[in-house]
PDB file of N, CA, C and O in Angstrom:
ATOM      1  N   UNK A   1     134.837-185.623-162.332  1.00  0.00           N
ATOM      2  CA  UNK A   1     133.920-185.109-161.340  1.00  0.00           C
ATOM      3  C   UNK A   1     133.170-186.289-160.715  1.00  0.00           C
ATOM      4  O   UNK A   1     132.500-187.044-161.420  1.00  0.00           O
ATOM      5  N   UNK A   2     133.286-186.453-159.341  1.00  0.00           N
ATOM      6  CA  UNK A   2     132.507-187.375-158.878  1.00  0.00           C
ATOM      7  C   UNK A   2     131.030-187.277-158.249  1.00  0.00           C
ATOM      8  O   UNK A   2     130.955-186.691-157.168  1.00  0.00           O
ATOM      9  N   UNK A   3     129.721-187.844-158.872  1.00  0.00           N
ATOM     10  CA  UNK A   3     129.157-187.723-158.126  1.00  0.00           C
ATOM     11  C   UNK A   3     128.395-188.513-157.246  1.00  0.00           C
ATOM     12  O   UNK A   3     128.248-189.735-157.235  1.00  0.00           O
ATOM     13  N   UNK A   4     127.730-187.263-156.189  1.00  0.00           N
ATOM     14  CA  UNK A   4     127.258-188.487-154.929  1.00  0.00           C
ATOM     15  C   UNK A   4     126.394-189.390-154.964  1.00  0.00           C
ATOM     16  O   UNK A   4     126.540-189.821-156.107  1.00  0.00           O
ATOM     17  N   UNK A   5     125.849-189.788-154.648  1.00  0.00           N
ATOM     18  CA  UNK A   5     125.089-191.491-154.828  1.00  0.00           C
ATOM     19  C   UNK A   5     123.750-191.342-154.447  1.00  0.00           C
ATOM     20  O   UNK A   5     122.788-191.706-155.123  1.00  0.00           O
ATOM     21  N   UNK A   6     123.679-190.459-152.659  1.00  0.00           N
ATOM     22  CA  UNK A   6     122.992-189.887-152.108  1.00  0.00           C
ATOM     23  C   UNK A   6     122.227-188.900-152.773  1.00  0.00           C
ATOM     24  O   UNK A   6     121.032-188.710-152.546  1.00  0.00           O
ATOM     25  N   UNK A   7     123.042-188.145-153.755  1.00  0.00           N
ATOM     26  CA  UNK A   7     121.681-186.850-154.417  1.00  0.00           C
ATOM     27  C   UNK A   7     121.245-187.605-155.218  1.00  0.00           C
ATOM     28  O   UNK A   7     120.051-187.341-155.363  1.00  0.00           O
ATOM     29  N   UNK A   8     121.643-188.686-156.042  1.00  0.00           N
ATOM     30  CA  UNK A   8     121.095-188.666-157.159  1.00  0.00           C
ATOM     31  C   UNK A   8     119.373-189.981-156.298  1.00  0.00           C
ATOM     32  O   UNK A   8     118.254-190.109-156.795  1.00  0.00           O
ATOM     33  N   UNK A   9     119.867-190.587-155.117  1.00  0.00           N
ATOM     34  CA  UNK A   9     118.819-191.271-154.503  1.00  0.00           C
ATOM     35  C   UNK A   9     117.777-190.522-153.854  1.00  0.00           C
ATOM     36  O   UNK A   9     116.643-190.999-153.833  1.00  0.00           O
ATOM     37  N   UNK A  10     117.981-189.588-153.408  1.00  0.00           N
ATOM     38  CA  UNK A  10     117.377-188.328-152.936  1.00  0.00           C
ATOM     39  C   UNK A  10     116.493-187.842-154.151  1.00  0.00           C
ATOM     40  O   UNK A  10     115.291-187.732-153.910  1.00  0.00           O
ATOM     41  N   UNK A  11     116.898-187.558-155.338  1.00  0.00           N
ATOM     42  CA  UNK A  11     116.338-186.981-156.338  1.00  0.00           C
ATOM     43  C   UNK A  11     114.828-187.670-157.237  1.00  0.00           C
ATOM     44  O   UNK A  11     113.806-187.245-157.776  1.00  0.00           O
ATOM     45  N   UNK A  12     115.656-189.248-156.895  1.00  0.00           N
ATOM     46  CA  UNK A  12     114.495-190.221-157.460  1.00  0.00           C
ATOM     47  C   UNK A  12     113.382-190.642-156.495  1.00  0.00           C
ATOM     48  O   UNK A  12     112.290-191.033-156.907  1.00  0.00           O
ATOM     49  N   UNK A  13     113.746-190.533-154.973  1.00  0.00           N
ATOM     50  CA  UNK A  13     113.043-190.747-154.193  1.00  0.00           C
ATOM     51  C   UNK A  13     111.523-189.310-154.374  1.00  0.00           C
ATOM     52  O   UNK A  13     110.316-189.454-154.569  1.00  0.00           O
ATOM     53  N   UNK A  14     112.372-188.071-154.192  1.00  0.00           N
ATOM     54  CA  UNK A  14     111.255-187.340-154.769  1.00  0.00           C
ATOM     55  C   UNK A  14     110.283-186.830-155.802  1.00  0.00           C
ATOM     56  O   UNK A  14     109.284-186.112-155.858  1.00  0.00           O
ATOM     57  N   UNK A  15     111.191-187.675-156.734  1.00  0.00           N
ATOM     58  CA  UNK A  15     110.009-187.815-158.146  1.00  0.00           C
ATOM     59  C   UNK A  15     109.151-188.976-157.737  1.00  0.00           C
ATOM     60  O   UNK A  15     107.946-188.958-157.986  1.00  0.00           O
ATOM     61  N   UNK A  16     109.758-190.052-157.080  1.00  0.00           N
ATOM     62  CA  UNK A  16     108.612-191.180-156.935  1.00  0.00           C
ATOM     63  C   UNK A  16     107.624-190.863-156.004  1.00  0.00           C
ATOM     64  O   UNK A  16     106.563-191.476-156.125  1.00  0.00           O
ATOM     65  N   UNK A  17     107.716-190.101-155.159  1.00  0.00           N
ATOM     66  CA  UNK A  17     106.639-189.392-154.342  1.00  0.00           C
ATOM     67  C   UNK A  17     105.525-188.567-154.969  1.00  0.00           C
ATOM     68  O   UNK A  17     104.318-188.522-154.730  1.00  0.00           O
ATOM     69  N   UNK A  18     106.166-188.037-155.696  1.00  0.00           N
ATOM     70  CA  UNK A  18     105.031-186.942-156.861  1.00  0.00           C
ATOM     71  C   UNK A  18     104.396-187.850-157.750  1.00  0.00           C
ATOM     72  O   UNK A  18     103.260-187.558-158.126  1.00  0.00           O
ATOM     73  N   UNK A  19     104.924-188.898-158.155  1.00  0.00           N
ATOM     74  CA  UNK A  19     104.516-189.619-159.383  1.00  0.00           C
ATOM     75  C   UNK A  19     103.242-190.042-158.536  1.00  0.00           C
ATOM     76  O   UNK A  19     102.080-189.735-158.804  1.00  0.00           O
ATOM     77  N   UNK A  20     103.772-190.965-157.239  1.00  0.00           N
ATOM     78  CA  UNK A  20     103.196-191.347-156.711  1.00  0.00           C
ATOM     79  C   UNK A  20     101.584-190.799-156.055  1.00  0.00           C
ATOM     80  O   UNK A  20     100.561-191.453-155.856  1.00  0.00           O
ATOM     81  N   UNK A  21     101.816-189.653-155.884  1.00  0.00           N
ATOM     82  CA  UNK A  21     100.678-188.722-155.739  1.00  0.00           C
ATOM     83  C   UNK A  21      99.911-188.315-156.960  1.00  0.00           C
ATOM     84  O   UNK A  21      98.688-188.447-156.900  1.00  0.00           O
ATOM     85  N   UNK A  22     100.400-187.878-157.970  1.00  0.00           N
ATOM     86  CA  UNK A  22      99.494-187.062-159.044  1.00  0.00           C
ATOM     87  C   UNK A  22      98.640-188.284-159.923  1.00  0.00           C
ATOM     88  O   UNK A  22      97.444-188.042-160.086  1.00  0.00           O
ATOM     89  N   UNK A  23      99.091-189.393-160.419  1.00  0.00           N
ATOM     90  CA  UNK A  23      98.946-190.792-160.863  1.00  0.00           C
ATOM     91  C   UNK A  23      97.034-190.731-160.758  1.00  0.00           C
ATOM     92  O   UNK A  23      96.150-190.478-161.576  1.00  0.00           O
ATOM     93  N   UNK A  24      97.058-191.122-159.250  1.00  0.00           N
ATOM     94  CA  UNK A  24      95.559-191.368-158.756  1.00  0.00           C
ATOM     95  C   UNK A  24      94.718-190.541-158.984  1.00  0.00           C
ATOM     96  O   UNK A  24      93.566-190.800-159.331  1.00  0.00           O
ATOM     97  N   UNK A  25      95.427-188.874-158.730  1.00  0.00           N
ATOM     98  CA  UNK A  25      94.574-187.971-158.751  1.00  0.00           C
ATOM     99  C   UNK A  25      93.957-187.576-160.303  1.00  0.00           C
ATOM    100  O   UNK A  25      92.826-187.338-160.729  1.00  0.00           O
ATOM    101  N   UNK A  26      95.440-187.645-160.963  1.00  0.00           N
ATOM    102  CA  UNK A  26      94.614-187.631-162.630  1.00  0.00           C
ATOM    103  C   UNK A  26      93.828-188.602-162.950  1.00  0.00           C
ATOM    104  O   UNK A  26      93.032-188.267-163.827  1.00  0.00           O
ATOM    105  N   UNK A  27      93.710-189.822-162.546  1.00  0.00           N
ATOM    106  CA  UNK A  27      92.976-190.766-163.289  1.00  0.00           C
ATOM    107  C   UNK A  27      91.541-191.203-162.866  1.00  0.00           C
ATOM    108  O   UNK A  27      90.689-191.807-163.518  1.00  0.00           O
ATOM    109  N   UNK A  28      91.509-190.599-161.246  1.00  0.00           N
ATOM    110  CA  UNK A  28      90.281-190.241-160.821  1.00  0.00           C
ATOM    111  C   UNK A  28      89.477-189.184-161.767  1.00  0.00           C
ATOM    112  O   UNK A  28      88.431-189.441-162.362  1.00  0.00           O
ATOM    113  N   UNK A  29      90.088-188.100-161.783  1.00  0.00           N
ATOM    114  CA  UNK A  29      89.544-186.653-162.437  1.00  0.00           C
ATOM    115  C   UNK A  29      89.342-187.033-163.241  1.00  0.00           C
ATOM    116  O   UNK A  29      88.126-186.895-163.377  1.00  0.00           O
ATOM    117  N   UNK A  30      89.908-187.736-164.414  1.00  0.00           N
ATOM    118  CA  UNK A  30      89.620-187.927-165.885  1.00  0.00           C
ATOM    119  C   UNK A  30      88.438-189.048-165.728  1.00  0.00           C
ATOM    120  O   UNK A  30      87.593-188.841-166.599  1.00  0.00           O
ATOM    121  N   UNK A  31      88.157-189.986-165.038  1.00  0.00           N
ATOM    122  CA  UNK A  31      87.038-191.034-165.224  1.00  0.00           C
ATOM    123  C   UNK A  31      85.982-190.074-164.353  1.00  0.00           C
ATOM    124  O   UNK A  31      84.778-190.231-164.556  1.00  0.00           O
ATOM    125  N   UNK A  32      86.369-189.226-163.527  1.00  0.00           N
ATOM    126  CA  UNK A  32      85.102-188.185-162.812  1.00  0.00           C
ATOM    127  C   UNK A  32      84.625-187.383-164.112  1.00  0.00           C
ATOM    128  O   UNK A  32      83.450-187.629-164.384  1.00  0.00           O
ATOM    129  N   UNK A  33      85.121-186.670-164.802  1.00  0.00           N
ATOM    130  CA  UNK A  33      85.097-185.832-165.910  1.00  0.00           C
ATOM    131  C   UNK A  33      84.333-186.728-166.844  1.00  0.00           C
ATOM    132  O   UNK A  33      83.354-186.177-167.348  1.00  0.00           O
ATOM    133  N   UNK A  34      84.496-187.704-167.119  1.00  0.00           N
ATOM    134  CA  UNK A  34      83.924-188.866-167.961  1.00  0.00           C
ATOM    135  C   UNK A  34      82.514-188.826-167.586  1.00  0.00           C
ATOM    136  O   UNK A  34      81.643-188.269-168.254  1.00  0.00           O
ATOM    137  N   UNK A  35      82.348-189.384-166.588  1.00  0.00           N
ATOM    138  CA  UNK A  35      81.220-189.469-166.096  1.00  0.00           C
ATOM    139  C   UNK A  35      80.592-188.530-165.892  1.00  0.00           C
ATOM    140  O   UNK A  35      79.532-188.669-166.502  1.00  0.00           O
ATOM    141  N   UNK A  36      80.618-187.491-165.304  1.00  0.00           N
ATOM    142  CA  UNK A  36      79.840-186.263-165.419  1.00  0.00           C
ATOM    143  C   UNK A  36      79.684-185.646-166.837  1.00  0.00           C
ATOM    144  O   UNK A  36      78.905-184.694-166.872  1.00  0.00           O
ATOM    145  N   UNK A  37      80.293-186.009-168.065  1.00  0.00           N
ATOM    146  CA  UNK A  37      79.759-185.487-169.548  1.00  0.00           C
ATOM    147  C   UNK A  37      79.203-187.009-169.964  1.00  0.00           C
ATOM    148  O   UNK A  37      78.765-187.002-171.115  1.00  0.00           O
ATOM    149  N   UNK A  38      79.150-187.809-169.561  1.00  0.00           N
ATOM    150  CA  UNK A  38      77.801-189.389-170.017  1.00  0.00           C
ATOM    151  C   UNK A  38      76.806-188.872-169.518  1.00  0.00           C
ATOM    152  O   UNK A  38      76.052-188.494-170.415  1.00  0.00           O
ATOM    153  N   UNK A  39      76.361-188.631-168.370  1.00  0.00           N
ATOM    154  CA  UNK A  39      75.387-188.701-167.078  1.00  0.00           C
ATOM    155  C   UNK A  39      75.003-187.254-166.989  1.00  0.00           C
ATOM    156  O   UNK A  39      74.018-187.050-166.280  1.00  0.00           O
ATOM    157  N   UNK A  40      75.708-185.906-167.701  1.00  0.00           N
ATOM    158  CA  UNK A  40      75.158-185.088-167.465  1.00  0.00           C
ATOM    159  C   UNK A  40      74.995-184.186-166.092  1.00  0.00           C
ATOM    160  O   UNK A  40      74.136-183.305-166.103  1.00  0.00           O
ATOM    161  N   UNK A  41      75.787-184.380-164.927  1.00  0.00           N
ATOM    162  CA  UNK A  41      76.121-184.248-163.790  1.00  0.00           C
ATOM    163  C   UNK A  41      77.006-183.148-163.717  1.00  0.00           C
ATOM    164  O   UNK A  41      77.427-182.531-164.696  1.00  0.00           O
ATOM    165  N   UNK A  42      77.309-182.890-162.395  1.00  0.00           N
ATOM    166  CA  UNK A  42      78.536-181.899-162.348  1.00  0.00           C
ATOM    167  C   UNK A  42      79.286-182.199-160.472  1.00  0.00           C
ATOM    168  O   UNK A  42      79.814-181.214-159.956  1.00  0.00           O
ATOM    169  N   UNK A  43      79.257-183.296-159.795  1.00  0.00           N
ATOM    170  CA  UNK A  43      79.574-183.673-159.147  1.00  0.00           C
ATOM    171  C   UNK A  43      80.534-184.742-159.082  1.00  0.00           C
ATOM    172  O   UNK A  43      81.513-184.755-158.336  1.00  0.00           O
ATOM    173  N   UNK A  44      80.314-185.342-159.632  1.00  0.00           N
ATOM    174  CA  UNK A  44      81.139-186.506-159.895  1.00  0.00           C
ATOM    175  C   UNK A  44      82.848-186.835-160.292  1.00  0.00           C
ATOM    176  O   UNK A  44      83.592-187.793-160.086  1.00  0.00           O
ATOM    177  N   UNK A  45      83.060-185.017-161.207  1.00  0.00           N
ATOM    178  CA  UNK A  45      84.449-184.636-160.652  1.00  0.00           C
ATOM    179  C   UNK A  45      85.422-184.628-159.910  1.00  0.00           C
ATOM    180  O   UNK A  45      86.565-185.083-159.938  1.00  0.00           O
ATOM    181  N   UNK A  46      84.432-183.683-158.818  1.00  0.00           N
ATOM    182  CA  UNK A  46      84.981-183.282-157.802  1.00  0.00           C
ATOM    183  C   UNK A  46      85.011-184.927-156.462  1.00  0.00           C
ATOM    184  O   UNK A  46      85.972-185.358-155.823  1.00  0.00           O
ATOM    185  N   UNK A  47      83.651-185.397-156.493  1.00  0.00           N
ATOM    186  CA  UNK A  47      84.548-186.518-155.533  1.00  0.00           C
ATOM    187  C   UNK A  47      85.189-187.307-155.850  1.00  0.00           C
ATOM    188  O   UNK A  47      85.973-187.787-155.031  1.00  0.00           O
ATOM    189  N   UNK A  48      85.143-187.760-157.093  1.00  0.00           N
ATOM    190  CA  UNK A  48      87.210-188.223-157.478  1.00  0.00           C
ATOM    191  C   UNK A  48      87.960-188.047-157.092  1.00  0.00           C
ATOM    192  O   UNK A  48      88.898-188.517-156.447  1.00  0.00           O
ATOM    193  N   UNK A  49      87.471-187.025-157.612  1.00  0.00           N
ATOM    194  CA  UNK A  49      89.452-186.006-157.554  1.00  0.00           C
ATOM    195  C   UNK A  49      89.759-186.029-155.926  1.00  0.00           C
ATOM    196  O   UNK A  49      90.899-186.171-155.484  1.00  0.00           O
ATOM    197  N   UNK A  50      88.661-185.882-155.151  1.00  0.00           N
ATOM    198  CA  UNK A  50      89.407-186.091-153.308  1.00  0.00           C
ATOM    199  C   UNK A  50      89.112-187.697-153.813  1.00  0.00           C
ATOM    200  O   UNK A  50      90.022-187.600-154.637  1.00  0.00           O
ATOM    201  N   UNK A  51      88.769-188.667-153.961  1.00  0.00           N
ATOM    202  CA  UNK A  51      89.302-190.119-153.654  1.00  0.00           C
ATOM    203  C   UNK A  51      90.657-190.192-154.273  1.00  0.00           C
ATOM    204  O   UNK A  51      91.690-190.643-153.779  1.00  0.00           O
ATOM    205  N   UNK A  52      90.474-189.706-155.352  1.00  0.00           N
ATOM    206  CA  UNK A  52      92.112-189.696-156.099  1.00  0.00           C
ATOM    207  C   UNK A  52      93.383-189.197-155.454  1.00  0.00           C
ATOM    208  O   UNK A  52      94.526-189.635-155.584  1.00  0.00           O
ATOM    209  N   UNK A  53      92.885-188.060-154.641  1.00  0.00           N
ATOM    210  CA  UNK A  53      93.494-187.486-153.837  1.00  0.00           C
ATOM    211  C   UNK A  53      94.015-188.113-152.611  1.00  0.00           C
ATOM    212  O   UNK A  53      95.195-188.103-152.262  1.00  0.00           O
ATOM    213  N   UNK A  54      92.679-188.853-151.766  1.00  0.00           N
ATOM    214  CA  UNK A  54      93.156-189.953-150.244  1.00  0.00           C
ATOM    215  C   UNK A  54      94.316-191.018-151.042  1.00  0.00           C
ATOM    216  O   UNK A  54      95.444-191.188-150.578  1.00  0.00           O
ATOM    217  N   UNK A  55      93.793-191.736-152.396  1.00  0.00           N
ATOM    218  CA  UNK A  55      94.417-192.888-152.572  1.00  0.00           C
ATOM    219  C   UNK A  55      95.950-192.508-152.857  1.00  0.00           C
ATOM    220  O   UNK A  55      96.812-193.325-152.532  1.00  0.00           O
ATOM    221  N   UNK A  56      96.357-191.157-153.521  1.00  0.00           N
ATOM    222  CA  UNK A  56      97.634-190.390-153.341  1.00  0.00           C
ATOM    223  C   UNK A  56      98.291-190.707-152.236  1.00  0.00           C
ATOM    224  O   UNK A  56      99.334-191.358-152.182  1.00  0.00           O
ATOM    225  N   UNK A  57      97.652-190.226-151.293  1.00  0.00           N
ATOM    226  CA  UNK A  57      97.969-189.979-149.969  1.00  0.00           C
ATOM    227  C   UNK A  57      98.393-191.226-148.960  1.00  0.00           C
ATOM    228  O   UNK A  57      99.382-191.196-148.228  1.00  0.00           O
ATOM    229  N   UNK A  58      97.502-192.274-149.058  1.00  0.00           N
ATOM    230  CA  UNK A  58      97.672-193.408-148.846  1.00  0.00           C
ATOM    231  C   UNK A  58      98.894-193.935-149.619  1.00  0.00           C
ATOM    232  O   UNK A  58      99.889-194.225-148.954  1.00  0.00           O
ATOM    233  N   UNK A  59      98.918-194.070-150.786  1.00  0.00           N
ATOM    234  CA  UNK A  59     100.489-194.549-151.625  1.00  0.00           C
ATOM    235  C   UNK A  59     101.825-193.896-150.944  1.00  0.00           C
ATOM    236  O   UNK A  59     102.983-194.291-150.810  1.00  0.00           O
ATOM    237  N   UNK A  60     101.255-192.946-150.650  1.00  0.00           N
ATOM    238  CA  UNK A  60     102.752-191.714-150.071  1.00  0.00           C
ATOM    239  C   UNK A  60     103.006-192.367-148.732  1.00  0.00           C
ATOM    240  O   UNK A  60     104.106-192.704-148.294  1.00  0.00           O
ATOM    241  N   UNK A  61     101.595-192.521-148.029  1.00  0.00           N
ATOM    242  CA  UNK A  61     101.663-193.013-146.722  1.00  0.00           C
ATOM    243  C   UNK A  61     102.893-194.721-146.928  1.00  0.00           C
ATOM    244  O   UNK A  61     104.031-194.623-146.468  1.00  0.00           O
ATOM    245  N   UNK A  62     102.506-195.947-147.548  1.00  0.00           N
ATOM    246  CA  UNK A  62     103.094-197.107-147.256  1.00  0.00           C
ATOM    247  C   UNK A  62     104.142-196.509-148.183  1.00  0.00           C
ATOM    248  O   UNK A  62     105.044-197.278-147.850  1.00  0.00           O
ATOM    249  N   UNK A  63     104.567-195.921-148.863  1.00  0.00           N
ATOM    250  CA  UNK A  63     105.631-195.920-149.295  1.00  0.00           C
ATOM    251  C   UNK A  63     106.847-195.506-148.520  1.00  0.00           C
ATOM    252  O   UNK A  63     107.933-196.087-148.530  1.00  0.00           O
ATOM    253  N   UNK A  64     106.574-194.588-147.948  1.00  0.00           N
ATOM    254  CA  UNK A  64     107.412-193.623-146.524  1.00  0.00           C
ATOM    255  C   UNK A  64     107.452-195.393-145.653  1.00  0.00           C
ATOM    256  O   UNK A  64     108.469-196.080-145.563  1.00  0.00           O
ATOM    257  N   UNK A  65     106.533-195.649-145.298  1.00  0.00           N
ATOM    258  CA  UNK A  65     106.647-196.054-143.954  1.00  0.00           C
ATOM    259  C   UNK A  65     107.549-197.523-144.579  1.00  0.00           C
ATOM    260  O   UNK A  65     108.292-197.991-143.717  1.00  0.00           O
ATOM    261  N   UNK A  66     107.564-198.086-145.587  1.00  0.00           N
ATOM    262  CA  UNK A  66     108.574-198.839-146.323  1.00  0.00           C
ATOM    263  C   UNK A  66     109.831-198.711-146.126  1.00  0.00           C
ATOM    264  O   UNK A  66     110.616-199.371-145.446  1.00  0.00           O
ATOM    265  N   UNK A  67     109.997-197.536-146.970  1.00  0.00           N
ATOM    266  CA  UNK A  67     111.244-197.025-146.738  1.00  0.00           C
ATOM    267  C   UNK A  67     112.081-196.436-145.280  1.00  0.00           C
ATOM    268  O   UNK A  67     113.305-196.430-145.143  1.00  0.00           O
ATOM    269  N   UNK A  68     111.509-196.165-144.707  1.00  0.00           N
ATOM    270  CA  UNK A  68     111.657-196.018-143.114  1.00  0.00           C
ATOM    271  C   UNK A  68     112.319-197.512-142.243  1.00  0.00           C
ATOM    272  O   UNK A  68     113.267-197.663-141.473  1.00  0.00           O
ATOM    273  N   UNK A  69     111.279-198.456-142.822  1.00  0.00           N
ATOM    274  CA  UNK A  69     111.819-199.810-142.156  1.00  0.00           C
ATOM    275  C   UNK A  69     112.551-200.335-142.921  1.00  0.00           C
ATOM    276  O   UNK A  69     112.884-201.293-142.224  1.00  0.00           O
ATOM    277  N   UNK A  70     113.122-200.468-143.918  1.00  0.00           N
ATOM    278  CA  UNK A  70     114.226-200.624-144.572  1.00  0.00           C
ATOM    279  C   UNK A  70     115.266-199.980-144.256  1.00  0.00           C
ATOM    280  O   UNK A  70     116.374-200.455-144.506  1.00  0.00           O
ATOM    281  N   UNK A  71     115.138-198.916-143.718  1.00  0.00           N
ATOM    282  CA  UNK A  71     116.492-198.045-142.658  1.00  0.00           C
ATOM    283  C   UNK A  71     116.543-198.424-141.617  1.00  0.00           C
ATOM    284  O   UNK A  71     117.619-198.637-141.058  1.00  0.00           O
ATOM    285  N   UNK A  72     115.412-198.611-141.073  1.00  0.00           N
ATOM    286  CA  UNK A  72     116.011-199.146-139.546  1.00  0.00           C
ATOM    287  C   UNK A  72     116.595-200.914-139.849  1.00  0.00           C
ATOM    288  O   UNK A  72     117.633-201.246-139.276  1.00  0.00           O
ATOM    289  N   UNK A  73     116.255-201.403-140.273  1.00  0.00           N
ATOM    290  CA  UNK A  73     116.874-202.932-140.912  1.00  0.00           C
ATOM    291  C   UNK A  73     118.076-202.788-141.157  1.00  0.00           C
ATOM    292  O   UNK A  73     118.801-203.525-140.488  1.00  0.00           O
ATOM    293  N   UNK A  74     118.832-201.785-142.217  1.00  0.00           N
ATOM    294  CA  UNK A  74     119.699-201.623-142.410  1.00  0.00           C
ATOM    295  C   UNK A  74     120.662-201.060-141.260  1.00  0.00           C
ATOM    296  O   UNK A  74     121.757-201.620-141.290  1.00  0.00           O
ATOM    297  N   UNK A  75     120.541-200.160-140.324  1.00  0.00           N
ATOM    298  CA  UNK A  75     120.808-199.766-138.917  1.00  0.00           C
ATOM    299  C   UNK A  75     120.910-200.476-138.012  1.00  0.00           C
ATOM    300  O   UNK A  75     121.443-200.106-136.965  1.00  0.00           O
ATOM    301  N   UNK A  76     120.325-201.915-138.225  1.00  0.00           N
ATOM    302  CA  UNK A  76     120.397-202.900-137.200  1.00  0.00           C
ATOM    303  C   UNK A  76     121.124-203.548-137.302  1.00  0.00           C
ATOM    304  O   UNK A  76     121.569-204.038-136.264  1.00  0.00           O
ATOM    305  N   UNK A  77     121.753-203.995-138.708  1.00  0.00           N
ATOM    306  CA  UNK A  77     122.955-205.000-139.137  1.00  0.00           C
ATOM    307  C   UNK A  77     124.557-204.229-138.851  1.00  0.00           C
ATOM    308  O   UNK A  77     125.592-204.840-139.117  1.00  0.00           O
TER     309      UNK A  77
END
């Protein structure tokens, strides 16, 4: 059975996107969570978790746009 090259690049490309996203967002939440049971707070969660969230977003962002110009590079040769 042969398989294609393409799914299995396809497949890793979209785990590295998720990885790439959830990464920031847990590790924001968990040092937000931290800090709001030291400090006694209940804010400090939640704006993590959206910085954790932009810096996701941002990773997703140069990663795409990477991979994008590495296709057109390759398209040009």
């Amino acid at each position: 059975m042969k398989y294609n090259k393409k799914v299995f690049q396809s497949l890793s490309l979209i785990s590295q996107f998720g990885i790439t996203m959830l990464v920031p967002i847990f590790l924001c939440s968990i040092v937000g969570w931290y800090i709001d049971e030291k400090i006694g707070t209940s804010y400090w969660f939640v704006v993590l978790f959206f910085v954790g969230a932009l810096a996701g977003f941002r990773n997703i962002y140069i990663l795409a746009r990477k991979i994008y110009q590495d296709k057109d590079e390759d398209e040009e040769r």
